[in-house]
N, CA, C and O atoms as a Tripos MOL2 file, in Angstrom:
@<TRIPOS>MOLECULE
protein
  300   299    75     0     0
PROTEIN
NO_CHARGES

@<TRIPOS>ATOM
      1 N           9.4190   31.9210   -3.4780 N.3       1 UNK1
      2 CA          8.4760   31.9410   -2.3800 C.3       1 UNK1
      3 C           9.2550   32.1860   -1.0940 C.2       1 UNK1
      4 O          10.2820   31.5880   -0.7750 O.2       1 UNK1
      5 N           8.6690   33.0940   -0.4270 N.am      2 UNK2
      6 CA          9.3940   33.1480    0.9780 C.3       2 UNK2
      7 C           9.2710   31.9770    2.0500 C.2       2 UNK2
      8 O           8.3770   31.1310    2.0400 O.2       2 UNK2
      9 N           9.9580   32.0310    2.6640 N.am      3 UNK3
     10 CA         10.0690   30.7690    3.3720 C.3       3 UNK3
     11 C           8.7190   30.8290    4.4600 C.2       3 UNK3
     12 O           8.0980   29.8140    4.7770 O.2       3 UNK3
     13 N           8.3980   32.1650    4.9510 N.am      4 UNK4
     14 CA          7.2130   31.6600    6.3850 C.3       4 UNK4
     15 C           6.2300   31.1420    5.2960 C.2       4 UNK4
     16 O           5.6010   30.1460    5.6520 O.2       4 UNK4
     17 N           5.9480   31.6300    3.9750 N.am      5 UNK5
     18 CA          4.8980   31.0010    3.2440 C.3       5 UNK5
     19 C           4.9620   29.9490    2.8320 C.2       5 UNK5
     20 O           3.9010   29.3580    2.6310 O.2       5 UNK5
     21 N           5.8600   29.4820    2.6240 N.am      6 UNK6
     22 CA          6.5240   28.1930    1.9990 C.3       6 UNK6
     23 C           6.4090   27.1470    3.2980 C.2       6 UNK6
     24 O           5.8090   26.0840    3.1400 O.2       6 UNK6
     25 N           6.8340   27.3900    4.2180 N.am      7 UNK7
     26 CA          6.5890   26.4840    5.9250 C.3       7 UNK7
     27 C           4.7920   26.8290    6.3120 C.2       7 UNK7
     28 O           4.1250   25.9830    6.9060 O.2       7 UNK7
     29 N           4.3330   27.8610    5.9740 N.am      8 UNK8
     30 CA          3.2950   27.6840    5.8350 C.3       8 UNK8
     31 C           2.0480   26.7350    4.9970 C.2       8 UNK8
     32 O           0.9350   26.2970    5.2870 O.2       8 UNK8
     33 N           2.7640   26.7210    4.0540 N.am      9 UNK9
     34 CA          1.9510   25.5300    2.8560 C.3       9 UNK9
     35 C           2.5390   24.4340    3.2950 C.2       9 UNK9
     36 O           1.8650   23.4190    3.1170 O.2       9 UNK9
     37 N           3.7240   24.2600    3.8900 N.am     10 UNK10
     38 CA          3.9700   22.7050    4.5970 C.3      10 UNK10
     39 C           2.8700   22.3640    5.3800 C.2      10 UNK10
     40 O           2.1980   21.3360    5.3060 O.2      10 UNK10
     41 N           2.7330   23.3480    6.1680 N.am     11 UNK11
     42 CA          2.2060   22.7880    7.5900 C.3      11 UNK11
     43 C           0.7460   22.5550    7.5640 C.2      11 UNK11
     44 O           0.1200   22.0500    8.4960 O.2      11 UNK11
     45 N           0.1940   22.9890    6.3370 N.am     12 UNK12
     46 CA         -1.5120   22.0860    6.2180 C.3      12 UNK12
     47 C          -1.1890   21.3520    5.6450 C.2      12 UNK12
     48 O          -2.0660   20.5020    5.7990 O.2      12 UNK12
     49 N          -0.3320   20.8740    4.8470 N.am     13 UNK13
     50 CA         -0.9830   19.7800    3.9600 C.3      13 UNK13
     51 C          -0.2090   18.4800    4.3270 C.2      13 UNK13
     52 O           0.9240   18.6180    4.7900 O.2      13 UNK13
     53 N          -0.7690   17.1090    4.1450 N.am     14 UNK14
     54 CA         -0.7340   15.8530    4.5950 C.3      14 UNK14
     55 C           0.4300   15.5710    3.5960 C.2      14 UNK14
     56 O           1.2170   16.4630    3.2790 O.2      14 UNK14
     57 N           0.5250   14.1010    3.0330 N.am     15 UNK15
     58 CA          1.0520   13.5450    1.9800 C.3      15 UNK15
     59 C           0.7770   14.3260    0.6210 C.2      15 UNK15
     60 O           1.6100   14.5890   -0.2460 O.2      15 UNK15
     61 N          -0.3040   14.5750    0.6260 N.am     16 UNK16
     62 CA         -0.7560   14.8830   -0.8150 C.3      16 UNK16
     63 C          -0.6800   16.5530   -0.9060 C.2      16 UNK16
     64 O          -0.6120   17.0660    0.2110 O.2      16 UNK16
     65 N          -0.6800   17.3840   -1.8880 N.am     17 UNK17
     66 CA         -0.3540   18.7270   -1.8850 C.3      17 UNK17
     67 C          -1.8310   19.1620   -2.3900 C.2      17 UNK17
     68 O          -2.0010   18.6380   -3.4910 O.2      17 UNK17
     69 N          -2.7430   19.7720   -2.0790 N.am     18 UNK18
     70 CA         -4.0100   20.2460   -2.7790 C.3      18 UNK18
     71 C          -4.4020   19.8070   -4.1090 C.2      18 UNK18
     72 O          -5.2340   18.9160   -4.2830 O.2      18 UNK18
     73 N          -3.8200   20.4140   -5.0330 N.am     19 UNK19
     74 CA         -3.5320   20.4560   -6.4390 C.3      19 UNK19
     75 C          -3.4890   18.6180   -6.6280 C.2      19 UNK19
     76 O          -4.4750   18.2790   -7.2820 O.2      19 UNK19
     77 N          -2.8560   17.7420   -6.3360 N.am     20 UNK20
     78 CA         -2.8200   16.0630   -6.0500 C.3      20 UNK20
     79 C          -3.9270   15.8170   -5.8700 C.2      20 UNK20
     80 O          -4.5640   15.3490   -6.8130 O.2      20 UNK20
     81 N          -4.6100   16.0500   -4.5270 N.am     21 UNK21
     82 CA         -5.9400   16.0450   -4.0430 C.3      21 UNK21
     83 C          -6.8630   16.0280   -5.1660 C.2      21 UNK21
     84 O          -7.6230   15.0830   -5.3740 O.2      21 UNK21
     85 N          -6.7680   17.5920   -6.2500 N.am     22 UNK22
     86 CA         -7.8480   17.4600   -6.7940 C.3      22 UNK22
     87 C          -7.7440   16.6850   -7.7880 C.2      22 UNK22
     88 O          -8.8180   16.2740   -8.2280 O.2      22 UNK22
     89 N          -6.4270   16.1970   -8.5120 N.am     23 UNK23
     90 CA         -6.2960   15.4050   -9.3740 C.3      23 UNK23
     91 C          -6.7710   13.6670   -9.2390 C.2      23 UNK23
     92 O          -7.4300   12.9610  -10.0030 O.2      23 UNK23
     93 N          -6.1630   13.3960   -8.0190 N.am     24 UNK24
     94 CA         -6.5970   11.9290   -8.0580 C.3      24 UNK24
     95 C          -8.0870   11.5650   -7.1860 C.2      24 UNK24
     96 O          -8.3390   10.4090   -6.8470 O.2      24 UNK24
     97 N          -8.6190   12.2300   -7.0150 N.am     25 UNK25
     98 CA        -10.1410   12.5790   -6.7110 C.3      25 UNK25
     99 C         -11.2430   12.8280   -8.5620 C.2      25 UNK25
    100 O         -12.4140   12.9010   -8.9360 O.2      25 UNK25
    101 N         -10.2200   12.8530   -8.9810 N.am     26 UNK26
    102 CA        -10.7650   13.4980  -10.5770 C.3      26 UNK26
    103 C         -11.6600   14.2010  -10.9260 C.2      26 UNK26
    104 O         -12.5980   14.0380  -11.7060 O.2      26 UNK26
    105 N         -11.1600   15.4370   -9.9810 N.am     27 UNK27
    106 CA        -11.6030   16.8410   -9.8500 C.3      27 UNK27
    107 C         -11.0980   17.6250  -10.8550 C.2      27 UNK27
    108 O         -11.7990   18.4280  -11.4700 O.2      27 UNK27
    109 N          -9.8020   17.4290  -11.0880 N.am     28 UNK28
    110 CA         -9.1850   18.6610  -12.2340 C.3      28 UNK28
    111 C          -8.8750   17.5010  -13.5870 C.2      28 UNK28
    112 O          -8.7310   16.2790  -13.5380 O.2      28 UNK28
    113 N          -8.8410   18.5610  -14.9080 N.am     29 UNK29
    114 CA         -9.3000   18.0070  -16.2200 C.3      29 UNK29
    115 C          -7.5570   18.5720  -16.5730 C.2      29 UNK29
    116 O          -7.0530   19.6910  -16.6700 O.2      29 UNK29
    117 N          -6.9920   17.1060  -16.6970 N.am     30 UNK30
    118 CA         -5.2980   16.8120  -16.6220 C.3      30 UNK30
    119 C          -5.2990   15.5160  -17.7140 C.2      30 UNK30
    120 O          -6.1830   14.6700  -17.5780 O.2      30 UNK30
    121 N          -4.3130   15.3680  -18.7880 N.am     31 UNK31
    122 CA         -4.0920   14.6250  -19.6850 C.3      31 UNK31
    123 C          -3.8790   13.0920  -18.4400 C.2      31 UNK31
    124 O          -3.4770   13.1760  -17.2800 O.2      31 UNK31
    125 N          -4.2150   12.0790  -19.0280 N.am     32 UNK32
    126 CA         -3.4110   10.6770  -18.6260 C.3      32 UNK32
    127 C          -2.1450   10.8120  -18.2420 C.2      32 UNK32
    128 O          -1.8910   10.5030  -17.0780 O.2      32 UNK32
    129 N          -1.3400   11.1720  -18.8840 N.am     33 UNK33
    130 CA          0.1980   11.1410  -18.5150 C.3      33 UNK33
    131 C           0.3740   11.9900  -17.6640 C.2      33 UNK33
    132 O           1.2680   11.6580  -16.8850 O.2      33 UNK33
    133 N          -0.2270   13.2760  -17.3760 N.am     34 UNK34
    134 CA          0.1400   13.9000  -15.6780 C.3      34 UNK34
    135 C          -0.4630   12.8490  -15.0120 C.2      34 UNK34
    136 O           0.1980   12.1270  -14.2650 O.2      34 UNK34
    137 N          -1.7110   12.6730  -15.2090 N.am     35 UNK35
    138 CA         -1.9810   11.6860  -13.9400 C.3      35 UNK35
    139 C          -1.2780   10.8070  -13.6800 C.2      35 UNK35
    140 O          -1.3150   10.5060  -12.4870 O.2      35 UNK35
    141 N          -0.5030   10.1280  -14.3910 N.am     36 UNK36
    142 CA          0.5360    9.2020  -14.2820 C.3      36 UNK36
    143 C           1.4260    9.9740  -13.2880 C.2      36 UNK36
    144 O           1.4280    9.7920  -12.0700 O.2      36 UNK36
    145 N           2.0880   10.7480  -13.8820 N.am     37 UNK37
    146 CA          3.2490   11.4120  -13.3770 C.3      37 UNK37
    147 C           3.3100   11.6330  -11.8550 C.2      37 UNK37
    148 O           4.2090   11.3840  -11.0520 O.2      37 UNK37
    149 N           1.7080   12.3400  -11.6490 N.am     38 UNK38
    150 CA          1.3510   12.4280  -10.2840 C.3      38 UNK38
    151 C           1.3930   11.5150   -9.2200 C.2      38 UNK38
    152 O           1.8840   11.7830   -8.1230 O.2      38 UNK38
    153 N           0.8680   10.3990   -9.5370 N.am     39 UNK39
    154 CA          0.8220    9.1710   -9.3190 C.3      39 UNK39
    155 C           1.7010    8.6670   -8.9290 C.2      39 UNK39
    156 O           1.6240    8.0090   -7.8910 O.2      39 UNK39
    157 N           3.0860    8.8220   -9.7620 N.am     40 UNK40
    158 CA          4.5470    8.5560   -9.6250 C.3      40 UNK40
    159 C           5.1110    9.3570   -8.3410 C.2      40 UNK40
    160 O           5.7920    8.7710   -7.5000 O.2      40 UNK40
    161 N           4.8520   10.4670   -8.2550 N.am     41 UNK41
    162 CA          5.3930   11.6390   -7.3490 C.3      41 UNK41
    163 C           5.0210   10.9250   -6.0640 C.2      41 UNK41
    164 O           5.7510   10.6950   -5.1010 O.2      41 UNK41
    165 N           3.7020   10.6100   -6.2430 N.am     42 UNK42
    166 CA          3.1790   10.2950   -4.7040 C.3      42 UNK42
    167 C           3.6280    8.8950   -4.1890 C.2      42 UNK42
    168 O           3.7930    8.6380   -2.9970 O.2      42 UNK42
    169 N           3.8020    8.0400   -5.1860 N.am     43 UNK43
    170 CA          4.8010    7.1000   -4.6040 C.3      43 UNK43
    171 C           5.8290    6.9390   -4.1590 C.2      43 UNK43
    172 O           6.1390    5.9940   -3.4350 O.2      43 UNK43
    173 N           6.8150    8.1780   -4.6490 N.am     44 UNK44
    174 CA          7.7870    8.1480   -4.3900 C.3      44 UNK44
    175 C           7.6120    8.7880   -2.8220 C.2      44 UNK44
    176 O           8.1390    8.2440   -1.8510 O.2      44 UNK44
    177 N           7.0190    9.6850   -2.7500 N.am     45 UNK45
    178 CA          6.6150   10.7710   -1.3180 C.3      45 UNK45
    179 C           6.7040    8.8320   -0.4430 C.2      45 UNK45
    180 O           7.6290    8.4710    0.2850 O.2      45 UNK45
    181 N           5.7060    8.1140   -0.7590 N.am     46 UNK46
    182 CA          5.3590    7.0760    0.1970 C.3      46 UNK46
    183 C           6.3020    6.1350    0.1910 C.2      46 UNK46
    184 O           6.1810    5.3090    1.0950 O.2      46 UNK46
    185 N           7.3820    5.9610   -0.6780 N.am     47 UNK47
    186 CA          8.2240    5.3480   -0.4020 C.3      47 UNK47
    187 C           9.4870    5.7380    0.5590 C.2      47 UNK47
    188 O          10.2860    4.9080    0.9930 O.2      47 UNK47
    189 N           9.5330    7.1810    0.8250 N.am     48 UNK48
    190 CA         10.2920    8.1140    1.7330 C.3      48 UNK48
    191 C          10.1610    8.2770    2.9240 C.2      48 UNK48
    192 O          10.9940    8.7730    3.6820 O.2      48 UNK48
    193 N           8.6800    7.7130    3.2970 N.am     49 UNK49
    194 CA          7.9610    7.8760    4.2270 C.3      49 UNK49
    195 C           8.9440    7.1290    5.2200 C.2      49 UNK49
    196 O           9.3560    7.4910    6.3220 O.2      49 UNK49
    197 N           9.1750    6.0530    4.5450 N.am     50 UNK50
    198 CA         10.2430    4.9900    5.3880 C.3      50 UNK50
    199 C          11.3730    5.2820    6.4090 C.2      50 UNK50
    200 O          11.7690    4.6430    7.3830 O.2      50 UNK50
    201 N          11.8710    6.7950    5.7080 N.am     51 UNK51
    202 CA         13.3100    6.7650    6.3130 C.3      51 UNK51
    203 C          12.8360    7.8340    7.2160 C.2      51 UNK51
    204 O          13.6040    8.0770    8.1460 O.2      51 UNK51
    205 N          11.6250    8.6090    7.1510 N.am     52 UNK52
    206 CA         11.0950    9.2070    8.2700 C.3      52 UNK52
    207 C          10.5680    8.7570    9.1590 C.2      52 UNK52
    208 O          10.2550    9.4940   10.0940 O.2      52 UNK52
    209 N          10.1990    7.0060    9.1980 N.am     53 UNK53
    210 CA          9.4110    6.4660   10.3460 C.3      53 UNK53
    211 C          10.8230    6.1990   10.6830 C.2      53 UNK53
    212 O          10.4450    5.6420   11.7130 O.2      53 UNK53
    213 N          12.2380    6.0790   10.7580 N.am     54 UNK54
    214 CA         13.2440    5.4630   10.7840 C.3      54 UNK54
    215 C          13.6290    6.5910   12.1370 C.2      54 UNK54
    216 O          14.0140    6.2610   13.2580 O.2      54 UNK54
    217 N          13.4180    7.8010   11.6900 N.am     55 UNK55
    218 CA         14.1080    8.8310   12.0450 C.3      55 UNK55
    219 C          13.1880    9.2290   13.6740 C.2      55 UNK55
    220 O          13.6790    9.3300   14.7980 O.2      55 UNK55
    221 N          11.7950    9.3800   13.2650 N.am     56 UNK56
    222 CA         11.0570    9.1720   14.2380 C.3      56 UNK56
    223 C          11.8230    7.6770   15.3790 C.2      56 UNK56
    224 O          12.6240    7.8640   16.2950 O.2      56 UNK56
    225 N          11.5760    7.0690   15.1830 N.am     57 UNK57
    226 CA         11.6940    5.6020   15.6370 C.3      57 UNK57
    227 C          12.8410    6.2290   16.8690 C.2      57 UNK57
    228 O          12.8790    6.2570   18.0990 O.2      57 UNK57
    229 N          13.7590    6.7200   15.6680 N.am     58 UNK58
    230 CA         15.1960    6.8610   17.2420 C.3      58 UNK58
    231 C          15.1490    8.3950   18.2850 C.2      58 UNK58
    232 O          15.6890    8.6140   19.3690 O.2      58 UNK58
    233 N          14.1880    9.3520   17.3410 N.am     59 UNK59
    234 CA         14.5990   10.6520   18.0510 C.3      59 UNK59
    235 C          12.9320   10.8650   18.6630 C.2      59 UNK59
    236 O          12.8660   11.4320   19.7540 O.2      59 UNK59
    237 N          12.0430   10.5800   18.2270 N.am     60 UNK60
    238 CA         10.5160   11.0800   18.1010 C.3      60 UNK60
    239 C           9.3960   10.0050   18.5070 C.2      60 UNK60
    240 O           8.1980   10.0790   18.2340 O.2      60 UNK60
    241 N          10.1860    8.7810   19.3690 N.am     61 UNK61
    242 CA          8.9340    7.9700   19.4430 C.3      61 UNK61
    243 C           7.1750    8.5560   19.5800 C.2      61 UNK61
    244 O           6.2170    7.8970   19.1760 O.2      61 UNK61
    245 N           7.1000    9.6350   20.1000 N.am     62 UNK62
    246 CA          6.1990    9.8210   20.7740 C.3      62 UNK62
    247 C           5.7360   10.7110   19.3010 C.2      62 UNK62
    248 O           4.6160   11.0570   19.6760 O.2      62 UNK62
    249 N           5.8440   11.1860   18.1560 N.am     63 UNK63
    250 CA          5.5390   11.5860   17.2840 C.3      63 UNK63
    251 C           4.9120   10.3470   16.2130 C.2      63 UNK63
    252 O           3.8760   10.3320   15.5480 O.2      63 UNK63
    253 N           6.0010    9.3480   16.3610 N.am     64 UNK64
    254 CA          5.3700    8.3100   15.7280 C.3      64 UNK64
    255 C           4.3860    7.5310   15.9560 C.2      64 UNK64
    256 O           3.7510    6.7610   15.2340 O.2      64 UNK64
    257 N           4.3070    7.8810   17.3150 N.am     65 UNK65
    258 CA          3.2500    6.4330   17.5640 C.3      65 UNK65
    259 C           1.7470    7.4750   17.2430 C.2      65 UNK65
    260 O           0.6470    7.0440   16.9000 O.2      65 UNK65
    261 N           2.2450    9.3650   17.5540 N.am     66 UNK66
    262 CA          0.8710    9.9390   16.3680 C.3      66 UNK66
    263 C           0.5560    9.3320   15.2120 C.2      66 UNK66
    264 O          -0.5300    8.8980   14.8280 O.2      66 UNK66
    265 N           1.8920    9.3440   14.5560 N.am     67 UNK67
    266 CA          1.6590    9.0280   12.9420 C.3      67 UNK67
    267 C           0.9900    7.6900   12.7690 C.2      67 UNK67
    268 O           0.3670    7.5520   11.7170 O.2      67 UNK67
    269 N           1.0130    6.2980   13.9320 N.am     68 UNK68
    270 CA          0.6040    5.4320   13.7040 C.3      68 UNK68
    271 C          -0.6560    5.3200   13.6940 C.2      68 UNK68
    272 O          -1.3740    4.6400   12.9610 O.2      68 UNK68
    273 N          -1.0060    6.2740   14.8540 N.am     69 UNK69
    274 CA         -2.4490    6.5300   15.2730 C.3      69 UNK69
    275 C          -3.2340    6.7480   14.1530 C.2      69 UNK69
    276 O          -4.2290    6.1530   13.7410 O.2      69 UNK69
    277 N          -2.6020    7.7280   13.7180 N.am     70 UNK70
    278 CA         -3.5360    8.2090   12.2880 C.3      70 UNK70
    279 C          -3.4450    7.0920   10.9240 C.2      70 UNK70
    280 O          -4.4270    6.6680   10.3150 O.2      70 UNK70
    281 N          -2.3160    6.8230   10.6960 N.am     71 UNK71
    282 CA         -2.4640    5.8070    9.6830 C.3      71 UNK71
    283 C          -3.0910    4.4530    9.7870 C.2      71 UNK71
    284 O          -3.8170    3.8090    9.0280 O.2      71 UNK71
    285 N          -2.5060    4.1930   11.1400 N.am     72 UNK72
    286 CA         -3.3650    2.6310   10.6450 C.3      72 UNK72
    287 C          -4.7920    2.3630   11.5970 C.2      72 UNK72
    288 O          -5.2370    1.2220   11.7150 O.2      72 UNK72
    289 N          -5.4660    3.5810   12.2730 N.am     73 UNK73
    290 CA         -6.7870    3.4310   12.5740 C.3      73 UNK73
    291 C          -7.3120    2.9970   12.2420 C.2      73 UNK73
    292 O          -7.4980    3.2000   11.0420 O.2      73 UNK73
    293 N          -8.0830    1.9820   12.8960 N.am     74 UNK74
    294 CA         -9.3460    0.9060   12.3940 C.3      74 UNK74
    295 C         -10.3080    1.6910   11.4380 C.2      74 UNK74
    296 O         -10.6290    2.8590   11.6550 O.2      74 UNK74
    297 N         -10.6110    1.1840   10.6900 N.am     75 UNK75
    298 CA        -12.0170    1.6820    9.9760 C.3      75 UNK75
    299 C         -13.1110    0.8190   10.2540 C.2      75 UNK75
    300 O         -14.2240    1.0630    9.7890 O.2      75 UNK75
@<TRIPOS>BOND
     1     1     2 1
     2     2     3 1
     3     3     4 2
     4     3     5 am
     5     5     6 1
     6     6     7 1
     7     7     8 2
     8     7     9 am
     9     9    10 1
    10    10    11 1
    11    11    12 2
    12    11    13 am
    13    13    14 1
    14    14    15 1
    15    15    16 2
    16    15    17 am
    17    17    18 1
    18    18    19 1
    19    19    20 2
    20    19    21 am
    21    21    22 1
    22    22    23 1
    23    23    24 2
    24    23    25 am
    25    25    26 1
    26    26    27 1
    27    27    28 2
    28    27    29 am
    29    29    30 1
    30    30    31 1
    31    31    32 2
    32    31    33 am
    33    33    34 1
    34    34    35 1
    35    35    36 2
    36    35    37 am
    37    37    38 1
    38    38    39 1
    39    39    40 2
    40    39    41 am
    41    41    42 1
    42    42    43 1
    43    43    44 2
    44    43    45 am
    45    45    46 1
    46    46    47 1
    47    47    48 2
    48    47    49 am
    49    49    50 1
    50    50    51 1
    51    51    52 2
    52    51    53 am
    53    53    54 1
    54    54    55 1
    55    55    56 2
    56    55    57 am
    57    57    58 1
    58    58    59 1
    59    59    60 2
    60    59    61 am
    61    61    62 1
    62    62    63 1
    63    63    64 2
    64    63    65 am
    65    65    66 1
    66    66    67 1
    67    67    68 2
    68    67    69 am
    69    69    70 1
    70    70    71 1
    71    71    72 2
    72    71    73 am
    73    73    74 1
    74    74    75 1
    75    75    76 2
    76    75    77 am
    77    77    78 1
    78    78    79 1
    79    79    80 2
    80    79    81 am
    81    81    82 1
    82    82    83 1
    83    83    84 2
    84    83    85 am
    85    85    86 1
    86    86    87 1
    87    87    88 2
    88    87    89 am
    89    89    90 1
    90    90    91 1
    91    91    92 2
    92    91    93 am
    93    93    94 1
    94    94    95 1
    95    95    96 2
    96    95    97 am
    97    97    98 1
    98    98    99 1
    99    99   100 2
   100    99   101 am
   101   101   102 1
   102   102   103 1
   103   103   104 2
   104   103   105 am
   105   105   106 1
   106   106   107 1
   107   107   108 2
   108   107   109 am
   109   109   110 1
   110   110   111 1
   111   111   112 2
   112   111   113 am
   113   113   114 1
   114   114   115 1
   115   115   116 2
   116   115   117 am
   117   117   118 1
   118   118   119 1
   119   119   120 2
   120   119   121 am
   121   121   122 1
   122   122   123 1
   123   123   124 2
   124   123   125 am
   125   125   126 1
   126   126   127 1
   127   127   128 2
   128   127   129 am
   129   129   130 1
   130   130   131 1
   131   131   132 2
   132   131   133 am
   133   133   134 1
   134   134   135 1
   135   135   136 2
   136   135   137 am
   137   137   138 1
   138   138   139 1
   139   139   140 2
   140   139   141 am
   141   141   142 1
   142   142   143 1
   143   143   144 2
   144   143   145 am
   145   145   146 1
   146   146   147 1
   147   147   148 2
   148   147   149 am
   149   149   150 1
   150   150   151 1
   151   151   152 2
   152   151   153 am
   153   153   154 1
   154   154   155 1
   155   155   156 2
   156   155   157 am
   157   157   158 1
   158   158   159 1
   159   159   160 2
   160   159   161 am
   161   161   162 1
   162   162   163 1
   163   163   164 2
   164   163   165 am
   165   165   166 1
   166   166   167 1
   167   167   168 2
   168   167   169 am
   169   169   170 1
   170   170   171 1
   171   171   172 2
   172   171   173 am
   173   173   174 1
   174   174   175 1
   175   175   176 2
   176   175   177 am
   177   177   178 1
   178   178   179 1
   179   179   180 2
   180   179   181 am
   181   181   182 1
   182   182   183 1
   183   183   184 2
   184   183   185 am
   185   185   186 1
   186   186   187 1
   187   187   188 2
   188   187   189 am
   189   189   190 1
   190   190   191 1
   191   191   192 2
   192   191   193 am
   193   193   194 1
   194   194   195 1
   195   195   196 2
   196   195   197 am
   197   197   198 1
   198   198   199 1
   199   199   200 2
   200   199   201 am
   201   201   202 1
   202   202   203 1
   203   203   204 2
   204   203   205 am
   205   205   206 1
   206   206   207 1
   207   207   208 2
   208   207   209 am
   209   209   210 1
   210   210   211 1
   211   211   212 2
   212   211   213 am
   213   213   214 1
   214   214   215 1
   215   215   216 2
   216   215   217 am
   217   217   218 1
   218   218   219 1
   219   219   220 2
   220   219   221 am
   221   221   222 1
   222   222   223 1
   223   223   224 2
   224   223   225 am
   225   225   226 1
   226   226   227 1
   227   227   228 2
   228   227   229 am
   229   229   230 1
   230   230   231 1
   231   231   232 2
   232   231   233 am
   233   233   234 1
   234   234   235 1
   235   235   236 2
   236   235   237 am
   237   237   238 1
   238   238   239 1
   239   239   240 2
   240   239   241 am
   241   241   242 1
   242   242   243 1
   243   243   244 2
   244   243   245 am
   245   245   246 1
   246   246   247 1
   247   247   248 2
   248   247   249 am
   249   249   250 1
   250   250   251 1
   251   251   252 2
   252   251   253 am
   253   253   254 1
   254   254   255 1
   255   255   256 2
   256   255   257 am
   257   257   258 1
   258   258   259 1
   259   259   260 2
   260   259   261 am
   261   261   262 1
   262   262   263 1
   263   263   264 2
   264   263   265 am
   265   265   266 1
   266   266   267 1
   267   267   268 2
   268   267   269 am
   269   269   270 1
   270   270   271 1
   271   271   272 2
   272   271   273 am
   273   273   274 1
   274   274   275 1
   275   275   276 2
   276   275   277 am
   277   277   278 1
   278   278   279 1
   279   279   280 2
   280   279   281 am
   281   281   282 1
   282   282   283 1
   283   283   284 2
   284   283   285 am
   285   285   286 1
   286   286   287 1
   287   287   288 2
   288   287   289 am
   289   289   290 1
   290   290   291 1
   291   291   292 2
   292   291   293 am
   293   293   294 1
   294   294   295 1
   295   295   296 2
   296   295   297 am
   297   297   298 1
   298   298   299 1
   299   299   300 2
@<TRIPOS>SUBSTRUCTURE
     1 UNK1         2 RESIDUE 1 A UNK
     2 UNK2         6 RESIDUE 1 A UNK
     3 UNK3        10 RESIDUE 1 A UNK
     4 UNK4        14 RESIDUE 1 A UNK
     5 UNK5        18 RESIDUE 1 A UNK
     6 UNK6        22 RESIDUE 1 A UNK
     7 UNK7        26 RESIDUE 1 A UNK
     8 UNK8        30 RESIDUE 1 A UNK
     9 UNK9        34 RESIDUE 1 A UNK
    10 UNK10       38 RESIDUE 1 A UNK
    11 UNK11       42 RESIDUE 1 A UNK
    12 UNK12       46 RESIDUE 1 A UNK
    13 UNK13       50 RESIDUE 1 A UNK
    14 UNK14       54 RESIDUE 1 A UNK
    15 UNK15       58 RESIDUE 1 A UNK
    16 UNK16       62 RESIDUE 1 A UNK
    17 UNK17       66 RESIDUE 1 A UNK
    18 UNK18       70 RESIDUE 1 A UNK
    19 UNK19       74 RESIDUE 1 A UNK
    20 UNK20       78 RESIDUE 1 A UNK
    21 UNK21       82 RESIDUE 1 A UNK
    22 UNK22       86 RESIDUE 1 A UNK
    23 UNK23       90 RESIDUE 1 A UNK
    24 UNK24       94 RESIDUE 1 A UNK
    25 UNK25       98 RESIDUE 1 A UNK
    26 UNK26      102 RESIDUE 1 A UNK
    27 UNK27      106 RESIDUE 1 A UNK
    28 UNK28      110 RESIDUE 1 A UNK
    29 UNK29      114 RESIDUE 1 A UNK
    30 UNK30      118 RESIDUE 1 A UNK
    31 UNK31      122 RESIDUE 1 A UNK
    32 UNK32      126 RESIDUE 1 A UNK
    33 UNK33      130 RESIDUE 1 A UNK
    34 UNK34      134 RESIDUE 1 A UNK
    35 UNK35      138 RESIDUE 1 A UNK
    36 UNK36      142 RESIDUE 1 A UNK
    37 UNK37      146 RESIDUE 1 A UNK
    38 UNK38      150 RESIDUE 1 A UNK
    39 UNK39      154 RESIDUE 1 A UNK
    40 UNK40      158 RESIDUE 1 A UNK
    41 UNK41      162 RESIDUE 1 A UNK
    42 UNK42      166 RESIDUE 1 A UNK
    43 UNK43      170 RESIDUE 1 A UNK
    44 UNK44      174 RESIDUE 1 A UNK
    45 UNK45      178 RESIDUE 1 A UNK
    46 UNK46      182 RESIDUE 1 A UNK
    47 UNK47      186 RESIDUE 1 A UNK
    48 UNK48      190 RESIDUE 1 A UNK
    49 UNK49      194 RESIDUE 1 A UNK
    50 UNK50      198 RESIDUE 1 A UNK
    51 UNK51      202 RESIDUE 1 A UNK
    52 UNK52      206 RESIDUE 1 A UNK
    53 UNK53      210 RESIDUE 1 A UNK
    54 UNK54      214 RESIDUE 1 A UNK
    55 UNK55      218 RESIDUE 1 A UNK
    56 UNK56      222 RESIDUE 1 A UNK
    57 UNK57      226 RESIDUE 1 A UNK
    58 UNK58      230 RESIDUE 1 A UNK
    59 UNK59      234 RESIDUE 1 A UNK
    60 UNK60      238 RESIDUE 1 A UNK
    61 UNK61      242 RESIDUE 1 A UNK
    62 UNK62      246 RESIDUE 1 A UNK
    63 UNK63      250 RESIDUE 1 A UNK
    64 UNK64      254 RESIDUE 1 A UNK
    65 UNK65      258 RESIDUE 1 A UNK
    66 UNK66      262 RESIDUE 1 A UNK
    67 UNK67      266 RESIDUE 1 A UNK
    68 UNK68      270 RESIDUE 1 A UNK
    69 UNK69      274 RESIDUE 1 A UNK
    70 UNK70      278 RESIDUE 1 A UNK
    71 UNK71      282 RESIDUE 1 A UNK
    72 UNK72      286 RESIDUE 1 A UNK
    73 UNK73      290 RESIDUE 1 A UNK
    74 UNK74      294 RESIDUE 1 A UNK
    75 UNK75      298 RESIDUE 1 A UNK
């Protein structure tokens, strides 16, 4: 994949990659064990998340306190 397309598919998508989306929505018809697998992937994505609020924190305050905005908004 070329890279503007490749930075392009970065730049819509959130945590989750489309294809995720439709899986754990249980939209697409995927054995148990991908769903597992998937499942796994995305934890790991959210466990990473960490060393990017880290990174924000010292170079990007003003990016993070977006990211806070959006994540921990009242419902």
């Amino acid at each position: 994949m070329c890279m503007a397309k490749q930075d392009a598919d970065m730049a819509e998508r959130g945590l989750l990659t489309d294809r995720e989306r439709e899986i754990v929505k249980g939209e697409a018809d995927v054995s148990d064990d991908y769903r597992y697998r998937v499942a796994s992937r995305i934890r790991n994505k959210i466990d990473r998340i960490d060393d990017d609020v880290t990174i924000l924190e010292e170079h990007r305050a003003d990016l993070l306190e977006e990211l806070r905005e959006v994540v921990c908004e009242d419902d």
